[in-house]
OpenMM code with the backbone's topology and positions (N, CA, C; nanometers):
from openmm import Vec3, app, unit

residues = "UNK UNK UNK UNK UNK UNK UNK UNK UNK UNK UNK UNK UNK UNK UNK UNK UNK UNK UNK UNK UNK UNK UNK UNK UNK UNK UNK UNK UNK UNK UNK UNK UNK UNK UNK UNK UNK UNK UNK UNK UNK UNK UNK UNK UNK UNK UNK UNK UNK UNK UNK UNK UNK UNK UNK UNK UNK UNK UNK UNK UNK UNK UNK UNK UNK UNK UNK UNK UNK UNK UNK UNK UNK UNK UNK UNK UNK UNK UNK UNK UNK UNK UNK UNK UNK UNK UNK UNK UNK UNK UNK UNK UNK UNK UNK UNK UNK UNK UNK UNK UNK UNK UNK UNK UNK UNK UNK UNK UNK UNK UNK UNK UNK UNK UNK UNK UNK UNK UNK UNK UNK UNK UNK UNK UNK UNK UNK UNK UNK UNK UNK UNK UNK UNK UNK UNK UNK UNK UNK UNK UNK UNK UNK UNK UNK UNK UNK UNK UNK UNK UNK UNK UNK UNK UNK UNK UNK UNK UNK UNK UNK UNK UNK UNK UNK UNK".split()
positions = [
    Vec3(12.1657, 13.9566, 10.1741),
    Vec3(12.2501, 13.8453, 10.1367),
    Vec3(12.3097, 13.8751, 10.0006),
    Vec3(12.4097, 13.8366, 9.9779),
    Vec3(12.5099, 13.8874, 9.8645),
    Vec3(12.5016, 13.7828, 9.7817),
    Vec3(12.4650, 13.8331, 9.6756),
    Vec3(12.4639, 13.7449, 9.5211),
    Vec3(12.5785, 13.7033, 9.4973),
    Vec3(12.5543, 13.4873, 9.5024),
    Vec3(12.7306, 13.4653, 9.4772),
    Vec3(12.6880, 13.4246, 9.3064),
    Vec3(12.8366, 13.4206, 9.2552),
    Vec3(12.8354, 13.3931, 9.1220),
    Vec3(12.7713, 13.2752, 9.0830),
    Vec3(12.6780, 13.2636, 9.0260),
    Vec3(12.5794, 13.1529, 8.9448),
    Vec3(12.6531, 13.0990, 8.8484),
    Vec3(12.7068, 12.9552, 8.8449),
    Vec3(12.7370, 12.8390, 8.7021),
    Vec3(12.6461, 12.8851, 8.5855),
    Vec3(12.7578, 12.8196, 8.4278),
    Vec3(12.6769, 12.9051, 8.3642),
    Vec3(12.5578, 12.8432, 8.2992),
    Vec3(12.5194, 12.6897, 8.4040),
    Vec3(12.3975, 12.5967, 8.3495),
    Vec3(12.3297, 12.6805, 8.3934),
    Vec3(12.3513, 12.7495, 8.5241),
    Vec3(12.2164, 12.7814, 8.6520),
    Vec3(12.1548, 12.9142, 8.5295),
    Vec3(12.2470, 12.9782, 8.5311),
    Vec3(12.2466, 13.1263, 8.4543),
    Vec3(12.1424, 13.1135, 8.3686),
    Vec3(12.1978, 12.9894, 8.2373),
    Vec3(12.0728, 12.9557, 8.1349),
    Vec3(11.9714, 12.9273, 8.1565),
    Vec3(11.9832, 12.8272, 8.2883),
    Vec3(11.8409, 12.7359, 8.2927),
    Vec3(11.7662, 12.8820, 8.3234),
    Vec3(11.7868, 12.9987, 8.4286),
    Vec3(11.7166, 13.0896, 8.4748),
    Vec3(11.6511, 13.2087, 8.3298),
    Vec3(11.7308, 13.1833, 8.2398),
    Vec3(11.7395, 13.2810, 8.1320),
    Vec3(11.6219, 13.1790, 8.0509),
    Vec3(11.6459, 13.0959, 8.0122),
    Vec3(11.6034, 12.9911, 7.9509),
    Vec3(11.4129, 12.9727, 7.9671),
    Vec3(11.4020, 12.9301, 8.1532),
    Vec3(11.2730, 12.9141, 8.1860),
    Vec3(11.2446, 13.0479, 8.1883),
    Vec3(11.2639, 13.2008, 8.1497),
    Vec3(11.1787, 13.2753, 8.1790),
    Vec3(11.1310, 13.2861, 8.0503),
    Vec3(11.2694, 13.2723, 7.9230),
    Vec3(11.1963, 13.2824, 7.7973),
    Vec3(11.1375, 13.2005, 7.7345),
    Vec3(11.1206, 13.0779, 7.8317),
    Vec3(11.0291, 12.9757, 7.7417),
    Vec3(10.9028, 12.9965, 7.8220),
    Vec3(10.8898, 13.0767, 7.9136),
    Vec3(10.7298, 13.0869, 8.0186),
    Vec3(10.6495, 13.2005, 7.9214),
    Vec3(10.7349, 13.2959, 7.8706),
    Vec3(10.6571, 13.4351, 7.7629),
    Vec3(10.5714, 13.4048, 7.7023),
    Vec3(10.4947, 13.5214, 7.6387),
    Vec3(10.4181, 13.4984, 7.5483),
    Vec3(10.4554, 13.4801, 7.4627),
    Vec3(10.5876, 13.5644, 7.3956),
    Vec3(10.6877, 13.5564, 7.2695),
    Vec3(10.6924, 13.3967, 7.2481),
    Vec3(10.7303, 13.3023, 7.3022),
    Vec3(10.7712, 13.2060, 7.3232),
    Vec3(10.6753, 13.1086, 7.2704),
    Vec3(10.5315, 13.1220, 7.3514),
    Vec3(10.3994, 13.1031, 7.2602),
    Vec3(10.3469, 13.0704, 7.1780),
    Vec3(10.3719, 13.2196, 7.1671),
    Vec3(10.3193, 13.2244, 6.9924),
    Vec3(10.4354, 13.2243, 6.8757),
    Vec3(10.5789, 13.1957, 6.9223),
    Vec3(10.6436, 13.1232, 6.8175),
    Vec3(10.6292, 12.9738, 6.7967),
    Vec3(10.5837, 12.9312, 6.8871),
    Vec3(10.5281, 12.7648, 6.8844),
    Vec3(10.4640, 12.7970, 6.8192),
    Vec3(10.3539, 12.8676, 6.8302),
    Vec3(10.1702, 12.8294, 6.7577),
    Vec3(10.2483, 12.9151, 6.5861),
    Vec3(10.3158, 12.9713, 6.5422),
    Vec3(10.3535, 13.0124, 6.4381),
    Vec3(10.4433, 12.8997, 6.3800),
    Vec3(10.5076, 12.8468, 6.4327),
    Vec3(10.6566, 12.7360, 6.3978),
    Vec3(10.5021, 12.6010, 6.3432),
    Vec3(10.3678, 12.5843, 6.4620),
    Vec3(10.3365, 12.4641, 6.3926),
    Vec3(10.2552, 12.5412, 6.2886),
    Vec3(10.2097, 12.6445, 6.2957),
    Vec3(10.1477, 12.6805, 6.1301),
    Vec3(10.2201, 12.6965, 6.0276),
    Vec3(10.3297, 12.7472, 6.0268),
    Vec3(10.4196, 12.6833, 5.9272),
    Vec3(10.4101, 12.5576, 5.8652),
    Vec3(10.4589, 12.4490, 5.9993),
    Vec3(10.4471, 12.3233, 5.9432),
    Vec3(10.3206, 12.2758, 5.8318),
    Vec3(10.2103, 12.2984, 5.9280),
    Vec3(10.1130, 12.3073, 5.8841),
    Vec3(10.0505, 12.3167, 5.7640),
    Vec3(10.1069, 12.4399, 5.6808),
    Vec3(10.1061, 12.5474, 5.5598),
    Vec3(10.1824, 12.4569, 5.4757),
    Vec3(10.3032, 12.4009, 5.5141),
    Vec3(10.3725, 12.3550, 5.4255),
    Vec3(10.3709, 12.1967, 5.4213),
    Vec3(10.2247, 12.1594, 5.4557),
    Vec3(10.2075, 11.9600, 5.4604),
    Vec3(10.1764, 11.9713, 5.3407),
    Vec3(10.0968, 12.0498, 5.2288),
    Vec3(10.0375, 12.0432, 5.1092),
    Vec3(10.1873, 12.0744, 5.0380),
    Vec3(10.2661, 12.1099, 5.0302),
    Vec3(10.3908, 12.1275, 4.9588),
    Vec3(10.4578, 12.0017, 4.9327),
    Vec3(10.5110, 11.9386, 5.0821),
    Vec3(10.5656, 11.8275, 5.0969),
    Vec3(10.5138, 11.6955, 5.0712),
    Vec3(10.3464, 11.7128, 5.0129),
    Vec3(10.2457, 11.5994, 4.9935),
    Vec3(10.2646, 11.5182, 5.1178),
    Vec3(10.2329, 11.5980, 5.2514),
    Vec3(10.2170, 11.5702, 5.3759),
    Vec3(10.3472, 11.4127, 5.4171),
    Vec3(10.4242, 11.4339, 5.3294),
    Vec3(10.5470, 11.2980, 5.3530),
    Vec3(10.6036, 11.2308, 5.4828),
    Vec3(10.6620, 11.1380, 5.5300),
    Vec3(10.7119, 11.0939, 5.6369),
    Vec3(10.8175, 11.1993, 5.6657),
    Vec3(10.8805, 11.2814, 5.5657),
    Vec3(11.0399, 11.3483, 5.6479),
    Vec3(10.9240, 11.4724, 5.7011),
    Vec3(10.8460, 11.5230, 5.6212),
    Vec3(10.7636, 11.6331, 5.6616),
    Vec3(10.7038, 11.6433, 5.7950),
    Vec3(10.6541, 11.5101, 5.8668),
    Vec3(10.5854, 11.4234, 5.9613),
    Vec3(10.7013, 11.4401, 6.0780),
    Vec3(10.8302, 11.3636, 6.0165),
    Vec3(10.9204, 11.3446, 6.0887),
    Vec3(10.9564, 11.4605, 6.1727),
    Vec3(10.9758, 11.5877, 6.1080),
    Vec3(11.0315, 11.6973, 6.1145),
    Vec3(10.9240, 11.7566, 6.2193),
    Vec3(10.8772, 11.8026, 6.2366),
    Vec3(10.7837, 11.8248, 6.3777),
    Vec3(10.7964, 11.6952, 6.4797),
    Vec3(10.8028, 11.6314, 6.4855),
    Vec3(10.7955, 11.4858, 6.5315),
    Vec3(10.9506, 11.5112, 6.6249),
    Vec3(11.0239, 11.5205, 6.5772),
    Vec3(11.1323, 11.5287, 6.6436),
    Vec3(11.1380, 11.6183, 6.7061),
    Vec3(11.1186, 11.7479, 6.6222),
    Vec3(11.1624, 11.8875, 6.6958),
    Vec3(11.0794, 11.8980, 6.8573),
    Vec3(10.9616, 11.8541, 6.8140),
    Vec3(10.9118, 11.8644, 6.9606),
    Vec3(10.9434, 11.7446, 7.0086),
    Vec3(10.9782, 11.6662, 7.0291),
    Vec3(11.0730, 11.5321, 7.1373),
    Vec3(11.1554, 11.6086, 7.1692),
    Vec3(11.2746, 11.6542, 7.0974),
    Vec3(11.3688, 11.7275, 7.1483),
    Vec3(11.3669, 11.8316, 7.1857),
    Vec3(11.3178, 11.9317, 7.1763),
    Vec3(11.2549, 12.0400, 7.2863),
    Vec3(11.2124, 11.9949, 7.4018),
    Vec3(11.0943, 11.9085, 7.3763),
    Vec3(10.9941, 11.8634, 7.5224),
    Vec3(11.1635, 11.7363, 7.6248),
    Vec3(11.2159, 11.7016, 7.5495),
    Vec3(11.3148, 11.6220, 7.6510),
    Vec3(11.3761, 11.7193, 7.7001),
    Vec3(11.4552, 11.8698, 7.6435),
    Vec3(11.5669, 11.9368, 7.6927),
    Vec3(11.4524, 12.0218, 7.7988),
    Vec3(11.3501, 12.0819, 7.7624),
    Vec3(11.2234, 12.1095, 7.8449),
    Vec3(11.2268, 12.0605, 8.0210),
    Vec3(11.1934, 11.9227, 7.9831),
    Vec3(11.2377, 11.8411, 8.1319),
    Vec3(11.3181, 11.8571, 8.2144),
    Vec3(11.4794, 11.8848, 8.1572),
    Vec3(11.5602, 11.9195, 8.2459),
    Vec3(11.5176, 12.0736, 8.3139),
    Vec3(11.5101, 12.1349, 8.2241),
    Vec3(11.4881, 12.2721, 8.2595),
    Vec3(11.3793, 12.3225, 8.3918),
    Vec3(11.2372, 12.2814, 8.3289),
    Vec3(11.1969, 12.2661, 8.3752),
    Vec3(11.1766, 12.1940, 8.5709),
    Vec3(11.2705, 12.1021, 8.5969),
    Vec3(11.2886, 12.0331, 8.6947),
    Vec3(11.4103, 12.1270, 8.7522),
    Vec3(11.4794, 12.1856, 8.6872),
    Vec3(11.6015, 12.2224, 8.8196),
    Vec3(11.5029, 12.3819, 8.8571),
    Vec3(11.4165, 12.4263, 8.7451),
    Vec3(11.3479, 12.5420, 8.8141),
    Vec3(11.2530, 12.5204, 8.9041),
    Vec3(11.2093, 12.3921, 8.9563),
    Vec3(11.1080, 12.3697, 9.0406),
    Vec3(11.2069, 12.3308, 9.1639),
    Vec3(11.3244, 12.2388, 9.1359),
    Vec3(11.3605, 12.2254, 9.2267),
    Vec3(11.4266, 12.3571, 9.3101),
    Vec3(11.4577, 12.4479, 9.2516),
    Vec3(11.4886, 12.6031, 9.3383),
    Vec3(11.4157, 12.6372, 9.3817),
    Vec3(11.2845, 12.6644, 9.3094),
    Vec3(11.1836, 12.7235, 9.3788),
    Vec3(11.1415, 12.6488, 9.5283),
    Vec3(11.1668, 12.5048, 9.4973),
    Vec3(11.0685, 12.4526, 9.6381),
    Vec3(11.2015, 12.4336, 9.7138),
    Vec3(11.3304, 12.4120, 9.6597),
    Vec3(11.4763, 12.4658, 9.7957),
    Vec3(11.3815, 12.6359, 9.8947),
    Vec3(11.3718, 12.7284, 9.7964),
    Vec3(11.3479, 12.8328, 9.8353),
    Vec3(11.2239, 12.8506, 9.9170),
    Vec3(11.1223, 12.8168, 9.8865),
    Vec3(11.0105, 12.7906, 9.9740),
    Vec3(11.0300, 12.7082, 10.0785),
    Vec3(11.0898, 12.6033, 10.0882),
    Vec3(11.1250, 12.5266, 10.2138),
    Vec3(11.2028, 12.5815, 10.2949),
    Vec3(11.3242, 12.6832, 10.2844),
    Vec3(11.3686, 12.7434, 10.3503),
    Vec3(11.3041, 12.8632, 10.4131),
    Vec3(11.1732, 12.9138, 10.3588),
    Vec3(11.1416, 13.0559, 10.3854),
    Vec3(10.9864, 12.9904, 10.4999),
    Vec3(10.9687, 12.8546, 10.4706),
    Vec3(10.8740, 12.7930, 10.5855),
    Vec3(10.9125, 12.7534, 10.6500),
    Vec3(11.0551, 12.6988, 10.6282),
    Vec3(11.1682, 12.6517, 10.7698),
    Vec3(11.1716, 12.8038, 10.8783),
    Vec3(11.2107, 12.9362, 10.8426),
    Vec3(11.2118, 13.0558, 10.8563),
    Vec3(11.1396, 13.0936, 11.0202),
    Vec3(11.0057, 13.1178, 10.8609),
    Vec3(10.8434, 13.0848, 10.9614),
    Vec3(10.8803, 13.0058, 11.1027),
    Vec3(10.9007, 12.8906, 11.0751),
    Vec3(10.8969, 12.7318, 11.1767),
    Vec3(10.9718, 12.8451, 11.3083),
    Vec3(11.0608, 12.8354, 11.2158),
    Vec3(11.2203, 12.8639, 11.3335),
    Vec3(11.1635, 12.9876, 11.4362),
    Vec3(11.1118, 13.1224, 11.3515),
    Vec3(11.0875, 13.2154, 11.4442),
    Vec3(10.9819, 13.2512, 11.5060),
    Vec3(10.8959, 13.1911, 11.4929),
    Vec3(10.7445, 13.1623, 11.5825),
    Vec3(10.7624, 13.0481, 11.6817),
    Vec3(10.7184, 13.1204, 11.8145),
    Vec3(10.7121, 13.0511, 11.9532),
    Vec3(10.6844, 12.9792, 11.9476),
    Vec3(10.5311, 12.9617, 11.8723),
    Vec3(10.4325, 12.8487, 11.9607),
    Vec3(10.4633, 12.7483, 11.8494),
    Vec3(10.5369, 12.7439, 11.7119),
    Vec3(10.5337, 12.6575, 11.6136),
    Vec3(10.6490, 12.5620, 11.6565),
    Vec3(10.6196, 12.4171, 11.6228),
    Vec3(10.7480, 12.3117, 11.6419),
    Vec3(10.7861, 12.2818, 11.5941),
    Vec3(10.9292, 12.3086, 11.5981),
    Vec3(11.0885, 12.3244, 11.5062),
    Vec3(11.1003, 12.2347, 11.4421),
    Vec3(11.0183, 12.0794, 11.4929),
    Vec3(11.0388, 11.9512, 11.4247),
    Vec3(10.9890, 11.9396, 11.3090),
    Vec3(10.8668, 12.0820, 11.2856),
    Vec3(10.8434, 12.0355, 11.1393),
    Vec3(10.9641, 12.0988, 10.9959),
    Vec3(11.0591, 12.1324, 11.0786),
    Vec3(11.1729, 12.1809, 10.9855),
    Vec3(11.2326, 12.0810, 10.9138),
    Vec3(11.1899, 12.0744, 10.7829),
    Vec3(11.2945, 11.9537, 10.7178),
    Vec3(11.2165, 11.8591, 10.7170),
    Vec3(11.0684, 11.8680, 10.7007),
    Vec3(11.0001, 11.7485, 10.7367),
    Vec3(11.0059, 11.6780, 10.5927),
    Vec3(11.0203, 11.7560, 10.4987),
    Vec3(11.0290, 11.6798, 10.3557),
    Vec3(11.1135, 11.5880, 10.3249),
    Vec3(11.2166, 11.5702, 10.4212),
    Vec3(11.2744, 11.4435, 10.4069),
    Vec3(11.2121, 11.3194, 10.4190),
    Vec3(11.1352, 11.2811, 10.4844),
    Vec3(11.0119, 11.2362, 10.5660),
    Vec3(10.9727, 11.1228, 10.4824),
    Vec3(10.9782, 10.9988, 10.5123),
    Vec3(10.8760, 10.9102, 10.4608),
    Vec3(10.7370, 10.9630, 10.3757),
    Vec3(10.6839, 10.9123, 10.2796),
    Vec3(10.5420, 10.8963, 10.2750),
    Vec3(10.4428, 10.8808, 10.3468),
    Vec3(10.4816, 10.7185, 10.4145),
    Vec3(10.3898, 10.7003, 10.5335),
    Vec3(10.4374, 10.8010, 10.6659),
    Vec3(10.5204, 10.8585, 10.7063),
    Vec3(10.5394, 10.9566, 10.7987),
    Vec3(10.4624, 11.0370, 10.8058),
    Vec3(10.4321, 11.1136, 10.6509),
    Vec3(10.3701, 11.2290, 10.6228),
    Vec3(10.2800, 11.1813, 10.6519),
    Vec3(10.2131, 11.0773, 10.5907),
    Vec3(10.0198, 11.0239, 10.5960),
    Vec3(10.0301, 11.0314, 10.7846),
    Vec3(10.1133, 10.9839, 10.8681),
    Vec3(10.1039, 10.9973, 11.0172),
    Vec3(10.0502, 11.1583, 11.0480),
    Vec3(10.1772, 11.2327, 11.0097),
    Vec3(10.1491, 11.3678, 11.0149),
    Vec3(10.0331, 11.4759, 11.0100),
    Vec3(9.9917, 11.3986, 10.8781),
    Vec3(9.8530, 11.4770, 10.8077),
    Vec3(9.7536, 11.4228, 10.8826),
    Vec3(9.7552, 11.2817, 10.9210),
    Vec3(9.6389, 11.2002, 11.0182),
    Vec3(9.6015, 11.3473, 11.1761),
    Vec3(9.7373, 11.3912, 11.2094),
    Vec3(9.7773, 11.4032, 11.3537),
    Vec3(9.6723, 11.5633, 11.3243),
    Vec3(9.7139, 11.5874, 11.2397),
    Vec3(9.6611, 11.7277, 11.1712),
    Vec3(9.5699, 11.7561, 11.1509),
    Vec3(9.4980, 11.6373, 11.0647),
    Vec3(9.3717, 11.6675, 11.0866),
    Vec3(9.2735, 11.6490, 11.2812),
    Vec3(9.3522, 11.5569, 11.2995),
    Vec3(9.2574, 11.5416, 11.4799),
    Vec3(9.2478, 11.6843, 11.5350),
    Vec3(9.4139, 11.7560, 11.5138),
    Vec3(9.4527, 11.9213, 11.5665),
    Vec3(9.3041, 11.9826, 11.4855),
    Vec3(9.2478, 11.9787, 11.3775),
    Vec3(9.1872, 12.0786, 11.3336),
    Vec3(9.0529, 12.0602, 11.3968),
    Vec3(9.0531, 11.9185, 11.4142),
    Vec3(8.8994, 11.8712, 11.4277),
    Vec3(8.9240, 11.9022, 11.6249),
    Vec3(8.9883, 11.9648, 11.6612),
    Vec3(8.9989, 11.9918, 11.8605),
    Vec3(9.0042, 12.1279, 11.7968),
    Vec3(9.1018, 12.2016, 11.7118),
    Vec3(9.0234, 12.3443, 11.6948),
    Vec3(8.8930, 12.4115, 11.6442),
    Vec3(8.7968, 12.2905, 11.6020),
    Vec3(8.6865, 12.3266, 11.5349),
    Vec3(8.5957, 12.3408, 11.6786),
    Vec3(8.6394, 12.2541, 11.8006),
    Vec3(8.5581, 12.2641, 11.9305),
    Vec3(8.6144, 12.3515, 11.9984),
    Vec3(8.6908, 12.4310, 11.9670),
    Vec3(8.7345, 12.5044, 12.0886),
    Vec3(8.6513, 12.6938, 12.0142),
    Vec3(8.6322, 12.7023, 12.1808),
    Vec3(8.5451, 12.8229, 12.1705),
    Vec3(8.6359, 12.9768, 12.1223),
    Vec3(8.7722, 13.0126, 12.1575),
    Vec3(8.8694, 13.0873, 12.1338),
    Vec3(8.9035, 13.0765, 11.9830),
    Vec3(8.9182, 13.1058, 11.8777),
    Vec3(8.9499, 13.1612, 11.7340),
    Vec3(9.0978, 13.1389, 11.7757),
    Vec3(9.1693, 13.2088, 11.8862),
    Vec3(9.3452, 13.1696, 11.8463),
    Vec3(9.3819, 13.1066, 11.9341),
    Vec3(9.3109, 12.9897, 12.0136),
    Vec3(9.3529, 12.8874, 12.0216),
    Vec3(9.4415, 12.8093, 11.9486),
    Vec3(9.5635, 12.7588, 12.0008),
    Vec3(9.6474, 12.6725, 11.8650),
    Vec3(9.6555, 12.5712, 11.9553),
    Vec3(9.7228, 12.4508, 11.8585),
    Vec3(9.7825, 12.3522, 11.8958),
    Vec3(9.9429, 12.2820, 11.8279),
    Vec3(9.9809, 12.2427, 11.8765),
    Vec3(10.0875, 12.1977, 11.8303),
    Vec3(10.1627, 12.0734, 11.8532),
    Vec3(10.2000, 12.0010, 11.7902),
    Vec3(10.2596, 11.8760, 11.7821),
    Vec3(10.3342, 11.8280, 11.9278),
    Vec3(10.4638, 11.9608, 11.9742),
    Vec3(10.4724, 11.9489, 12.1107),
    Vec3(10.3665, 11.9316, 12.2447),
    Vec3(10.2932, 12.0627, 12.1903),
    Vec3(10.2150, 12.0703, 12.2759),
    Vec3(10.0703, 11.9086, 12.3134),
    Vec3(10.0639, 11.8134, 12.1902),
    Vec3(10.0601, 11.7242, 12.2197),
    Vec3(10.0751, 11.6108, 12.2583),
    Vec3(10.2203, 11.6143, 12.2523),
    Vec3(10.3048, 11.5445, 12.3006),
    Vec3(10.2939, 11.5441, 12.4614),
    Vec3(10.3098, 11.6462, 12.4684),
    Vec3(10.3313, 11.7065, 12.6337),
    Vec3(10.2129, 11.6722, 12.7105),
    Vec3(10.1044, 11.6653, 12.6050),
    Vec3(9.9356, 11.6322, 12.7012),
    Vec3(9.9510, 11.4766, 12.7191),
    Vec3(9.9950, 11.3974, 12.6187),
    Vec3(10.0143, 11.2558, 12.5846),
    Vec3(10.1294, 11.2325, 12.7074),
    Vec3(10.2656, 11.2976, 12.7356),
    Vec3(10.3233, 11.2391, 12.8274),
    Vec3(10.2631, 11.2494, 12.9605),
    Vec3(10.2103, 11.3230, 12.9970),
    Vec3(10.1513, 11.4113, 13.1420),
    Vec3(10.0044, 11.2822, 13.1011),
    Vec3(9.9659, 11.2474, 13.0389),
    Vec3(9.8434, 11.1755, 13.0482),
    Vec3(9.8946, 11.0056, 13.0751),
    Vec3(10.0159, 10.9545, 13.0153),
    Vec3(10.0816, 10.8481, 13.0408),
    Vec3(10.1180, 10.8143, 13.1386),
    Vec3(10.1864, 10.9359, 13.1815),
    Vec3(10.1753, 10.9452, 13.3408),
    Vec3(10.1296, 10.9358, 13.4357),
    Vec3(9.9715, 10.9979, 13.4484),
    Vec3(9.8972, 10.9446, 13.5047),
    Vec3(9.8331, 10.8246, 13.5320),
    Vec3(9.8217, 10.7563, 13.3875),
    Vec3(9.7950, 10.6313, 13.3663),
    Vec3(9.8699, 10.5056, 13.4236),
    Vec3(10.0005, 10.5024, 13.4349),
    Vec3(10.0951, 10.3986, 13.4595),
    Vec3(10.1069, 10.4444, 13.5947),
    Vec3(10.0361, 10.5138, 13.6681),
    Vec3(9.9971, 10.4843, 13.8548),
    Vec3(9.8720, 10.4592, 13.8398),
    Vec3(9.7854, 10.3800, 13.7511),
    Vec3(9.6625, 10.2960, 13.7565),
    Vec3(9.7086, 10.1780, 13.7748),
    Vec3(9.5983, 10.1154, 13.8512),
    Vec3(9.6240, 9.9605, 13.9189),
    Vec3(9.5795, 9.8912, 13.7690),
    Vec3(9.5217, 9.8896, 13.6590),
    Vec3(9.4583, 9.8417, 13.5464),
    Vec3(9.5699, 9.8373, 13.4838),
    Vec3(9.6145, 9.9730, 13.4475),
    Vec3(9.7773, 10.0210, 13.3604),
    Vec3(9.8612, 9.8765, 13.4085),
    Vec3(9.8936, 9.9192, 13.5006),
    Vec3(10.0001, 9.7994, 13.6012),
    Vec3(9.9454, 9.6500, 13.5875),
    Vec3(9.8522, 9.6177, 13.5798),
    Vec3(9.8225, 9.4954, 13.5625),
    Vec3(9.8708, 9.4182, 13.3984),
    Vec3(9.8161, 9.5425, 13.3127),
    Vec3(9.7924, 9.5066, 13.1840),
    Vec3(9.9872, 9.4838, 13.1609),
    Vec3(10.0768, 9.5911, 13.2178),
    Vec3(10.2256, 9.5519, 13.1870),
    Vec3(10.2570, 9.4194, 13.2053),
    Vec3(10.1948, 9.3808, 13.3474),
    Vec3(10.2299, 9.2528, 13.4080),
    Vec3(10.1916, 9.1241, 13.2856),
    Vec3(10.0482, 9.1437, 13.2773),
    Vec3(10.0340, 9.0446, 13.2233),
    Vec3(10.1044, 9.0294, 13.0272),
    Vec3(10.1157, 9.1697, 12.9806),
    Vec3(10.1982, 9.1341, 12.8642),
    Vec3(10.3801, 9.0563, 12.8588),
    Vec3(10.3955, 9.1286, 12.9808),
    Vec3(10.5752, 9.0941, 13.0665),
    Vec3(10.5435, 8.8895, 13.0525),
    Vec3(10.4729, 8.8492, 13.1305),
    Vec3(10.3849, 8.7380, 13.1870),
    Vec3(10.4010, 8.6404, 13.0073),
    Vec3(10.3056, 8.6844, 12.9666),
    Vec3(10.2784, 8.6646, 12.8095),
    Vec3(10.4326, 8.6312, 12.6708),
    Vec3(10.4976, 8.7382, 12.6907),
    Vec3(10.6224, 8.7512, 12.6833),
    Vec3(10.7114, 8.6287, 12.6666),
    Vec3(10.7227, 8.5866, 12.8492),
    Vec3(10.8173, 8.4802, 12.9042),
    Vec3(10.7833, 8.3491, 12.8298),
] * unit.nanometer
topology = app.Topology()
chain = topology.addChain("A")
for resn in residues:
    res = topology.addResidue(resn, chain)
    for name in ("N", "CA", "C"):
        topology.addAtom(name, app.Element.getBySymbol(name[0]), res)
């Protein structure tokens, strides 16, 4: 895939978060507050003296935030696409979990519920690559519904909610 030209926020923010992740970076903090530090007995430890660290790190730690956030948000664009990937080119996996991050909260808590039952039916099954999958439960759930709604009980219970209803 061909490198398209990067804006020149993207450029910085990328330039930016690698040189604020260094060690260089570091230990000019831990040097910048010993400075300060060194020089509270000069300033007879004063409010502008106070001030002056006080700010500098607000305003770092606010411009920080931005930075910080558009590099997470690439990274997890990029990871979501490379597990979308995964999703897409494995057989037995279901496509529906592509994009699931759009997803409600409570969706997800459904999801993770469904997930754990899948782990707790692979913990009984005697085969190691046994899988399961969301379709594939689906498919047991329709084929089992099925069966059910040609029960004389099934059929009763419609009637009487239909019944209930009116």
């Amino acid at each position: 895939m061909a490198k398209s030209k990067k804006n020149l926020f993207e450029k910085f923010a990328n330039w930016a978060t690698a040189a604020t992740g260094s060690s260089a970076a570091f230990i000019i903090a831990i040097v910048t507050i010993l400075v300060w530090l060194v020089t509270g007995p000069i300033f007879k430890y004063s409010d502008t003296w106070q001030l002056i660290i006080n700010t500098g790190t607000t305003i770092i730690t606010f411009l920080m935030v931005f930075l910080i956030q558009k590099s997470q948000n690439k990274d997890s664009k990029a990871v979501h696409l490379k597990l979308n990937e995964l999703l897409a080119s494995h057989q037995g996996a279901s496509n529906r979990m592509v994009n699931i991050e759009d997803l409600t909260e409570k969706e997800l808590d459904q999801l993770t519920k469904f997930y754990v039952k899948l782990s707790n039916l692979a913990e009984k099954e005697d085969d190691i690559t046994c899988t399961h999958s969301i379709d594939a439960a689906e498919e047991n759930h329709n084929i089992k519904q099925t069966g059910y709604q040609t029960k004389t009980h099934y059929q009763n219970a419609i009637k009487d909610r239909s019944k209930k209803g009116k």
